[in-house]
TORMI-187557 format. One record per residue (C-alpha): x, y, z; residue in three letters. Coordinates in nm, 4 decimals, always signed. Each point is the difference from the previous one (the first is absolute). Layout:
<recs>
REC;x;y;z;aa
REC;X;Y;Z;ALA;
...
</recs>
This chain:
<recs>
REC;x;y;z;aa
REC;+3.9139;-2.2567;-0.4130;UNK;
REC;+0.1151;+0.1885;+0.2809;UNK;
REC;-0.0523;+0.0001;+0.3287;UNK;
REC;-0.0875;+0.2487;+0.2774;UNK;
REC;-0.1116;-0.0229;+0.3598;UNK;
REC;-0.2012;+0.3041;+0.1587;UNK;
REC;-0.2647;+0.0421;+0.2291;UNK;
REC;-0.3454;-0.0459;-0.0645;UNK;
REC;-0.3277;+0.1965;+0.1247;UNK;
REC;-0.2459;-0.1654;-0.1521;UNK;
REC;-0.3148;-0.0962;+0.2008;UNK;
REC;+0.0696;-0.3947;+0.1208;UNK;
REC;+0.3768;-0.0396;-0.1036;UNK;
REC;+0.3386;+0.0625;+0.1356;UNK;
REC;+0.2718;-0.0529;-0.2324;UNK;
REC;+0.0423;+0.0239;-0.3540;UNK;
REC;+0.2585;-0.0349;-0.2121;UNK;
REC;+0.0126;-0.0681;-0.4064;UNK;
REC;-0.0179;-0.2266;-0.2097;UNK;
REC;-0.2130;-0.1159;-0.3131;UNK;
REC;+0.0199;+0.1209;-0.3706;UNK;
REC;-0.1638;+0.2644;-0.1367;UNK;
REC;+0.0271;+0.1686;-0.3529;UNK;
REC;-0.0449;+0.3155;+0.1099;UNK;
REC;+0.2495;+0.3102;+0.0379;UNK;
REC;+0.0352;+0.2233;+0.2998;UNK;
REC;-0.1260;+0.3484;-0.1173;UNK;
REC;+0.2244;+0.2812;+0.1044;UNK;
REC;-0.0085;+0.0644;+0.3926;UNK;
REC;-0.1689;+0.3527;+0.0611;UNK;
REC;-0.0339;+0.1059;+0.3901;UNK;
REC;-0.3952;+0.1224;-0.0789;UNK;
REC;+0.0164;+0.0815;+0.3769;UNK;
REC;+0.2521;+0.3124;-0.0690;UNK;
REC;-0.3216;+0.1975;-0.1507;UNK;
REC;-0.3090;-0.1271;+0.2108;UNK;
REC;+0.0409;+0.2994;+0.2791;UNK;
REC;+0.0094;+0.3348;-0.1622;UNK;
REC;-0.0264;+0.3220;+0.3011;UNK;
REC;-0.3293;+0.1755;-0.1520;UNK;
REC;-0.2260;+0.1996;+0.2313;UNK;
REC;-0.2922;+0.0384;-0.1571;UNK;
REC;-0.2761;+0.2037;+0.0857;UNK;
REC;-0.2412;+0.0952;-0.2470;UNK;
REC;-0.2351;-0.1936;-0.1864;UNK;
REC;-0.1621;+0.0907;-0.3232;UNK;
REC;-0.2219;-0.1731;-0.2748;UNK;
REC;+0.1379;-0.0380;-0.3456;UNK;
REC;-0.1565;-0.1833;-0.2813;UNK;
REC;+0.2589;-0.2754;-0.1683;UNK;
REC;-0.2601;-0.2035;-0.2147;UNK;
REC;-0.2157;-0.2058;+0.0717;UNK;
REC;+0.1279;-0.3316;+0.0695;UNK;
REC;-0.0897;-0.3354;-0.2023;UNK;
REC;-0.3198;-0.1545;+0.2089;UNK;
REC;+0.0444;+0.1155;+0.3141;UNK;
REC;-0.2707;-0.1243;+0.2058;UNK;
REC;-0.1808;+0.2756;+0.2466;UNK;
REC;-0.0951;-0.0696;+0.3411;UNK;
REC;-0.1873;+0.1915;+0.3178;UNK;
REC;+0.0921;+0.3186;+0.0741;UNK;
REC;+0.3159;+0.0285;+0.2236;UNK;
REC;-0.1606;+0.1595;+0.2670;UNK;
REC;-0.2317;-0.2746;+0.1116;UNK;
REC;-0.0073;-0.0948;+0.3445;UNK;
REC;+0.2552;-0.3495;+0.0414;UNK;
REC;-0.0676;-0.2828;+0.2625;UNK;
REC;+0.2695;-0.0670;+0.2550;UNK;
REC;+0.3464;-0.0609;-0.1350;UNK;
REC;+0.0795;-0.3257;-0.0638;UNK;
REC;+0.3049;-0.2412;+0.0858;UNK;
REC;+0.2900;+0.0691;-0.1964;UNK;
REC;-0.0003;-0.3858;-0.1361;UNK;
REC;+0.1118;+0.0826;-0.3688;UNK;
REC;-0.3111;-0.2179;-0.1733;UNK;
REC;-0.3238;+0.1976;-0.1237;UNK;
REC;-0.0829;+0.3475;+0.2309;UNK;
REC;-0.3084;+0.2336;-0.0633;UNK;
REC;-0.0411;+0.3426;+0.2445;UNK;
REC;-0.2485;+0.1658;-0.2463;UNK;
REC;-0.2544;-0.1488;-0.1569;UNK;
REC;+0.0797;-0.0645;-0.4025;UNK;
REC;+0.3982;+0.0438;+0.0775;UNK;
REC;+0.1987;-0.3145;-0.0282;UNK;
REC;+0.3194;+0.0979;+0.2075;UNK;
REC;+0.3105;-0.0856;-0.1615;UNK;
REC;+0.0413;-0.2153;+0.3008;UNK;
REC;+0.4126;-0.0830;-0.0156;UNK;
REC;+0.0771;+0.3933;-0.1003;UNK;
REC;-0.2224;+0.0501;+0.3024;UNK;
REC;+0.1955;-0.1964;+0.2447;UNK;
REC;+0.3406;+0.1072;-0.1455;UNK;
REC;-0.0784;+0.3663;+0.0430;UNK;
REC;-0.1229;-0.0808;+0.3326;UNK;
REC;+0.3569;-0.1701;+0.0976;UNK;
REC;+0.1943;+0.3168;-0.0555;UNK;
REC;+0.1712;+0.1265;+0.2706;UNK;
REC;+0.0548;+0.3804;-0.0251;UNK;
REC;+0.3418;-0.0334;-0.1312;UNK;
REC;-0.0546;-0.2951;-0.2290;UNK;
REC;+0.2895;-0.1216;-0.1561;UNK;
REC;+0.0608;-0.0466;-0.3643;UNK;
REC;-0.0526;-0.3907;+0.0027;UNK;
REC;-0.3963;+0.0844;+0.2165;UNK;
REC;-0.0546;+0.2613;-0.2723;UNK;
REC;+0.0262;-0.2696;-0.2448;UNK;
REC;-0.1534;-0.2370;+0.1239;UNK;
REC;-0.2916;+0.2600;-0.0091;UNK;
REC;+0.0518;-0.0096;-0.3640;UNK;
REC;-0.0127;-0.3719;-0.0150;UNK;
REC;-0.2997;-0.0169;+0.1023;UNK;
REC;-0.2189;+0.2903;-0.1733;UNK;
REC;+0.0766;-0.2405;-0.3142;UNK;
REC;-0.2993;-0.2226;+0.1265;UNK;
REC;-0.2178;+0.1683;-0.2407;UNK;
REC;-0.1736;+0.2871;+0.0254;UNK;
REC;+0.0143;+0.3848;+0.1934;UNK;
REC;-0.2635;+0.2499;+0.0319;UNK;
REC;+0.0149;+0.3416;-0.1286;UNK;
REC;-0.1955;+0.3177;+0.0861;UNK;
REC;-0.2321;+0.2343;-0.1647;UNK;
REC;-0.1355;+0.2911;+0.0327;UNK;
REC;-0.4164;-0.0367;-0.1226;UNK;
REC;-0.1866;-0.3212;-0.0544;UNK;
REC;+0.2246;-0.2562;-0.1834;UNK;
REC;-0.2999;-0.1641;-0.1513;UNK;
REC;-0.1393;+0.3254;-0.1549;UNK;
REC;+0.3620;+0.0796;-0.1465;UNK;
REC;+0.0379;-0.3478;-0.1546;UNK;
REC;-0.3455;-0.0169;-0.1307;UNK;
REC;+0.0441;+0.3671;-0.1986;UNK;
REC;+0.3338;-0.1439;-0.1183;UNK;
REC;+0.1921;+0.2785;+0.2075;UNK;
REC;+0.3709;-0.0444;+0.1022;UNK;
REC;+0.0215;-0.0374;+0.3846;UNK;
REC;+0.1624;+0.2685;+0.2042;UNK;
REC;+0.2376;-0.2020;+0.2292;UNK;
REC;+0.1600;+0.1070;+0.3439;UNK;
REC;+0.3336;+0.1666;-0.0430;UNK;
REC;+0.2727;+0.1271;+0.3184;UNK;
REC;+0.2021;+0.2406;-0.0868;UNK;
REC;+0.3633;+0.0831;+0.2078;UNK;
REC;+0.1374;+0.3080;-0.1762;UNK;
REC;+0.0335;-0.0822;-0.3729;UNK;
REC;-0.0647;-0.3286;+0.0276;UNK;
REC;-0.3112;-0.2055;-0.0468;UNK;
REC;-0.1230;-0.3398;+0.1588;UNK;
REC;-0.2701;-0.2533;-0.1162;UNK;
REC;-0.1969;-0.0956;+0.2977;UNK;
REC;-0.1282;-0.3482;+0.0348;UNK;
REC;-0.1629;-0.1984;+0.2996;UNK;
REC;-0.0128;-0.3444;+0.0878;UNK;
REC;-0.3425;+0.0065;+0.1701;UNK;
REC;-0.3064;+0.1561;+0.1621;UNK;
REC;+0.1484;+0.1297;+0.3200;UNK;
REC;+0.2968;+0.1811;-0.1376;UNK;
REC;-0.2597;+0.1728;-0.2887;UNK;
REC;-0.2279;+0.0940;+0.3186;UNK;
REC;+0.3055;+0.1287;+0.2064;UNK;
REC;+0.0843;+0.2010;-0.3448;UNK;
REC;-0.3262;+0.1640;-0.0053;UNK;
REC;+0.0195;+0.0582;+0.3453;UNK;
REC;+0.3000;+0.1728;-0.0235;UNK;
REC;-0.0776;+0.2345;-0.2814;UNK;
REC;-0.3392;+0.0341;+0.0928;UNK;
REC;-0.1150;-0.0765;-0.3808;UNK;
REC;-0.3053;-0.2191;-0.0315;UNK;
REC;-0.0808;+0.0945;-0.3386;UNK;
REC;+0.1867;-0.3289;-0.1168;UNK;
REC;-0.0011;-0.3129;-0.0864;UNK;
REC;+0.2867;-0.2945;-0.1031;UNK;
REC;+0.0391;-0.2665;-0.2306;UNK;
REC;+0.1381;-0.3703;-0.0092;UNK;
REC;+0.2973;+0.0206;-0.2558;UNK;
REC;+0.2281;-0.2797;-0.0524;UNK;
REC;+0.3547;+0.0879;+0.1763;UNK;
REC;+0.1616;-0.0733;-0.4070;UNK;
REC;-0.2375;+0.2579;-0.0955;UNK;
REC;+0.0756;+0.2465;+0.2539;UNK;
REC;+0.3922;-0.0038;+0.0072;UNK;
REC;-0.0086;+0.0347;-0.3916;UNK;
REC;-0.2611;+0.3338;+0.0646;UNK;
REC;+0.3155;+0.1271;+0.3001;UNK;
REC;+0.2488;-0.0820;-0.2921;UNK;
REC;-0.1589;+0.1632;-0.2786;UNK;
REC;-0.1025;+0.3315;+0.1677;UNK;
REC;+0.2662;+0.2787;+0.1432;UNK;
REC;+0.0237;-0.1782;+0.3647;UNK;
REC;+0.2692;-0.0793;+0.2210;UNK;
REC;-0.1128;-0.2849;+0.1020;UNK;
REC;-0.3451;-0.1306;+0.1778;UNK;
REC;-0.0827;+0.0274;+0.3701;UNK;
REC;-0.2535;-0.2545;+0.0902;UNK;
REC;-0.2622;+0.0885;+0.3600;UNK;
REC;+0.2422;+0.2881;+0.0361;UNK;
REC;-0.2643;+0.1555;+0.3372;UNK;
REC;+0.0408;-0.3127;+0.2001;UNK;
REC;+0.3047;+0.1063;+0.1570;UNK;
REC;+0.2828;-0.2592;+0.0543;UNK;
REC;-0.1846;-0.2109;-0.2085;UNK;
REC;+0.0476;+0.1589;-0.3428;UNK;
REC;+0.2577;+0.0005;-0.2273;UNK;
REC;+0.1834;+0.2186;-0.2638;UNK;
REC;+0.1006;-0.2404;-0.3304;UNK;
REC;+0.2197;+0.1614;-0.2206;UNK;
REC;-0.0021;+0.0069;-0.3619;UNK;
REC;+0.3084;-0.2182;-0.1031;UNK;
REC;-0.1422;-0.2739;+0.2671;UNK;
REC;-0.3509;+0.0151;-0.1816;UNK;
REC;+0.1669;-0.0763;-0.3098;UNK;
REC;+0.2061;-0.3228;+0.1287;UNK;
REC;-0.3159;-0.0877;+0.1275;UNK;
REC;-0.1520;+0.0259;-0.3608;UNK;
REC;+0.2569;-0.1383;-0.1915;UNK;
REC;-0.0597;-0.3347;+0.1554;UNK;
REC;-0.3405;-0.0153;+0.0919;UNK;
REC;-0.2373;-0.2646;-0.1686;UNK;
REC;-0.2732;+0.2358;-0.0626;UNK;
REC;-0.2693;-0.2948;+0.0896;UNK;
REC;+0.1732;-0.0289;+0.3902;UNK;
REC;-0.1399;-0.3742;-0.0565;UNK;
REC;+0.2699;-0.1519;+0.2246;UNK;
REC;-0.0495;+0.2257;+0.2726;UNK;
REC;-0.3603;+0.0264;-0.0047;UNK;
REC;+0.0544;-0.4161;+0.0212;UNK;
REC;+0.1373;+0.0303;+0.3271;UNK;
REC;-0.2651;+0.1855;+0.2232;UNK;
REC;-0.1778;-0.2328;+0.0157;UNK;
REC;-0.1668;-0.2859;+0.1582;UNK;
REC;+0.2697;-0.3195;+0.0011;UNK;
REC;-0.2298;-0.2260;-0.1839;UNK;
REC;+0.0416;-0.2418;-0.3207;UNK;
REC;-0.1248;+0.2500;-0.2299;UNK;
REC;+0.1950;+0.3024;+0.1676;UNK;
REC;+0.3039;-0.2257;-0.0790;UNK;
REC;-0.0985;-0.0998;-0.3613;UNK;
REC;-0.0618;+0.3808;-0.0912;UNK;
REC;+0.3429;+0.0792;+0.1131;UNK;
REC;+0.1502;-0.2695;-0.1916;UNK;
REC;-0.1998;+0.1381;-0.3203;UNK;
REC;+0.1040;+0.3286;+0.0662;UNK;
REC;+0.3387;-0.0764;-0.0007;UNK;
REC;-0.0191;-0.1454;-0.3383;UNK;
REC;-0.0268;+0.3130;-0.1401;UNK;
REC;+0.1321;+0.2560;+0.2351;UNK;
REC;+0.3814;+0.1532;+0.0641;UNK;
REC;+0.1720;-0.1968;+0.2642;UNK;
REC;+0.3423;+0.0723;+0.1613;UNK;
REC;+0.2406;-0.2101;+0.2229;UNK;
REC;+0.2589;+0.1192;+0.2118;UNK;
REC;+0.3369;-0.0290;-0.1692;UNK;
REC;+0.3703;+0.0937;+0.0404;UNK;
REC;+0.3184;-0.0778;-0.1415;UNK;
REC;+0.2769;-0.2030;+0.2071;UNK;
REC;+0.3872;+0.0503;-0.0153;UNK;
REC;+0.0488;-0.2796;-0.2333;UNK;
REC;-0.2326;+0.2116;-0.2518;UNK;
REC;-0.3167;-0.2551;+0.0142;UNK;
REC;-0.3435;+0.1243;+0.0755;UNK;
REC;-0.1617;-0.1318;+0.3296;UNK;
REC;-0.3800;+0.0131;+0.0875;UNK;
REC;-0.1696;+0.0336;+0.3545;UNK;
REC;-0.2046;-0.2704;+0.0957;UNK;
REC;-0.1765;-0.0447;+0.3430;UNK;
REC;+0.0758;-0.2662;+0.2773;UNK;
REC;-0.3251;-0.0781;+0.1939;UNK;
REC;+0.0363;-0.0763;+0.3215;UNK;
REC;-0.0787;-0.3483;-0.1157;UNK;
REC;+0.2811;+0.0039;-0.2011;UNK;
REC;-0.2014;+0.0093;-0.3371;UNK;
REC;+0.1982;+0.1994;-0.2970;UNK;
REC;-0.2182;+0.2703;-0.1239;UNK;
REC;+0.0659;+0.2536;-0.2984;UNK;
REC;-0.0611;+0.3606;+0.0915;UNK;
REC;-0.2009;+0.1610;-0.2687;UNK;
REC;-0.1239;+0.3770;-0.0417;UNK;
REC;-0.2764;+0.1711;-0.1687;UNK;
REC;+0.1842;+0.3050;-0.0419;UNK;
REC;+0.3747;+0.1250;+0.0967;UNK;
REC;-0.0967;+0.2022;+0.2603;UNK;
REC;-0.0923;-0.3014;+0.1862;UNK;
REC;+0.2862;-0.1138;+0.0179;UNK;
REC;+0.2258;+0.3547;+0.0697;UNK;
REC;-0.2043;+0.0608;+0.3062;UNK;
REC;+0.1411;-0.2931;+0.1501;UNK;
REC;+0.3642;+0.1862;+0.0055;UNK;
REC;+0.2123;-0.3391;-0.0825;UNK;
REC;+0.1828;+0.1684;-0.3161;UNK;
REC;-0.1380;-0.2592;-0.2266;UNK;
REC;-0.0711;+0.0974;-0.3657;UNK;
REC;-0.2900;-0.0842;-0.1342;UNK;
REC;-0.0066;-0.2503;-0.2734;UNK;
REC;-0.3149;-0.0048;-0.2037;UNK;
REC;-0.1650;-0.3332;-0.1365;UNK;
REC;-0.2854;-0.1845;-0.1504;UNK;
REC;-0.2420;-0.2737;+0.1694;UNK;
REC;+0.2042;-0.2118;-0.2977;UNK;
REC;+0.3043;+0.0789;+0.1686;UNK;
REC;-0.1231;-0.0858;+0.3351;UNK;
REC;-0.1502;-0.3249;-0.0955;UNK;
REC;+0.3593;-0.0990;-0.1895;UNK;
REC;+0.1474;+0.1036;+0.3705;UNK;
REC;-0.2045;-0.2192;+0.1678;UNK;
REC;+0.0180;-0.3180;-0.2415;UNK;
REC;+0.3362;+0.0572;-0.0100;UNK;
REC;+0.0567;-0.0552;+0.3831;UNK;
REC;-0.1960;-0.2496;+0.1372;UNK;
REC;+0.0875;+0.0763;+0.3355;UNK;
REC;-0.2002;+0.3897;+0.0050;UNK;
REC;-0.2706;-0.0468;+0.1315;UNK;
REC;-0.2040;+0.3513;-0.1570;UNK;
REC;+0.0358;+0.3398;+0.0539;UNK;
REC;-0.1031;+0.2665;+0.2318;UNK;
REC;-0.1500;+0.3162;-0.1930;UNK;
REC;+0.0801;+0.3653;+0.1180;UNK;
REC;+0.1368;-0.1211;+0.3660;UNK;
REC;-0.0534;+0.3128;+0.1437;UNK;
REC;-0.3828;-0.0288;-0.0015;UNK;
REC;-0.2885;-0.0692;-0.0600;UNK;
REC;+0.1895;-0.3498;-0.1085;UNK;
REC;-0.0927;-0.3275;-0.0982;UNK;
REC;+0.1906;-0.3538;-0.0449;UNK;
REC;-0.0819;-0.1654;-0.3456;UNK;
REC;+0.1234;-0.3512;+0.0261;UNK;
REC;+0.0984;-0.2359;-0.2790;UNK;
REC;-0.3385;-0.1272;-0.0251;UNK;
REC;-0.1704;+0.3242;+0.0018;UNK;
REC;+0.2628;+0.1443;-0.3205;UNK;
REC;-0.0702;-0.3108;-0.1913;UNK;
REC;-0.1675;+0.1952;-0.3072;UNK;
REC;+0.3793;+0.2090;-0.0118;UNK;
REC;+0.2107;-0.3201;-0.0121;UNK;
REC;+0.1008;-0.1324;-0.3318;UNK;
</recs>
């Protein structure tokens, strides 16, 4: 097996280098951060029915007064009452600089895989669902070209209403696999997600929405593992989830043609794996590493075949969490 040194921005290590086996094969190298900053000025909003979407679940109209904002700590975040923020997507946005690079844009994307967006509708959601009626959606328009909007929480829904001055409306809860596959299927350029809350909006094209797809474990059980509480059981469900969820590892190929992996070197000096729960985890760190995708098998091989790892660290970037030997027990053979 090859190996590589390179340096490592993970949350308690330094170094890394690689080292361990892995049956796995980098998957081609794309640069997803070429396509995550289109130059659209948008300026008109419309409603437009695309269906209505599989279960969405409705929640107080978006003009409803919201409490003081909150810290930006990425856990659980509520400014209206009955909308769960999409707390990460939240903070990311709220990051952006005004001239956020491709890797910031990205890691916006990253993060609006925790679960679930909210999308806006003109009438009573309730009333529509309940006759069986498709729900007419929000919809920019820039010249020819169409947008999905989507919001990751109360406050940006509020500061859309108060910017269009529409309070005939209310949104749903949709689940973010639900929502790029609605972007994909209609005639959109892409989806623009809080896109009146200034600086902290952004403009996801359509070839981005589709990497993000292609990949995506539709449940998001890893990453919903990882916001939260530390606690026994917060570490057993991510173990379970892992059994049955896509998992990546950073990968690339060394001059003598052998595949090395990226591992972690706490600043204990503890050997850690670096695992992913989706690709774009691991491109928004800007290293050049492929990504490799595995099984929990795999991993638990890894491990038993190197006594000397002591776990992994899954998605480095945050929210993360260390799994030691102990806790992956139930992956190794």
């Amino acid at each position: 097996m090859g190996i590589f040194s390179r340096s490592s921005r993970t949350p308690s290590s330094s170094d890394s280098s690689a080292s361990v086996d892995a049956a796995a094969t980098p998957a081609e190298q794309a640069d997803p951060a070429a396509d995550a900053a289109p130059a659209v000025g948008i300026s008109v909003s419309s409603f437009r029915g695309v269906g209505e979407a599989a279960g969405p679940a409705p929640v107080e109209d978006a003009e409803a007064p919201a409490p003081a904002p909150s810290a930006r700590t990425p856990r659980t975040r509520t400014t209206v009452p009955g909308v769960t923020d999409n707390a990460l997507l939240t903070a990311a946005l709220l990051a952006l600089p005004p001239q956020a690079s491709p890797q910031e844009r990205l890691n916006v994307v990253r993060q609006m895989l925790q679960g679930h967006l909210y999308l806006r509708v003109r009438g009573d959601a309730r009333s529509l669902l309940a006759a069986g009626e498709n729900l007419p959606m929000t919809v920019a328009t820039s010249g020819d070209e169409q947008y999905l909007l989507a919001y990751s929480g109360g406050e940006p829904l509020q500061e859309a209403v108060r910017s269009d001055g529409d309070t005939e409306t209310s949104a749903v809860a949709v689940p973010v696999a639900q929502v790029l596959q609605q972007a994909l299927a209609g005639p959109f350029t892409g989806l623009v997600i809080d896109h009146a809350s200034g600086d902290a909006s952004v403009i996801l094209p359509r070839t981005l929405l589709e990497r993000a797809l292609d990949d995506l474990d539709e449940t998001t059980a890893v990453k919903s593992a990882l916001i939260g509480e530390r606690t026994p059981e917060a570490i057993a469900a991510l173990v379970e989830a892992m059994r049955g969820a896509p998992l990546w590892i950073a990968a690339r190929q060394g001059e003598d043609g052998q595949i090395g992996v990226a591992e972690a070197r706490m600043s204990d000096g503890r050997r850690m794996l670096e695992v992913y729960s989706h690709p774009l985890e691991l491109h928004v760190l800007g290293r050049g590493d492929a990504a490799a995708k595995v099984t929990a098998e795999q991993l638990g091989l890894a491990l038993a075949s190197d006594p000397e790892l002591a776990g992994v660290v899954v998605n480095p970037q945050g929210p993360w969490m260390q799994l030691s030997r102990a806790d992956l027990a139930p992956l190794l053979p």
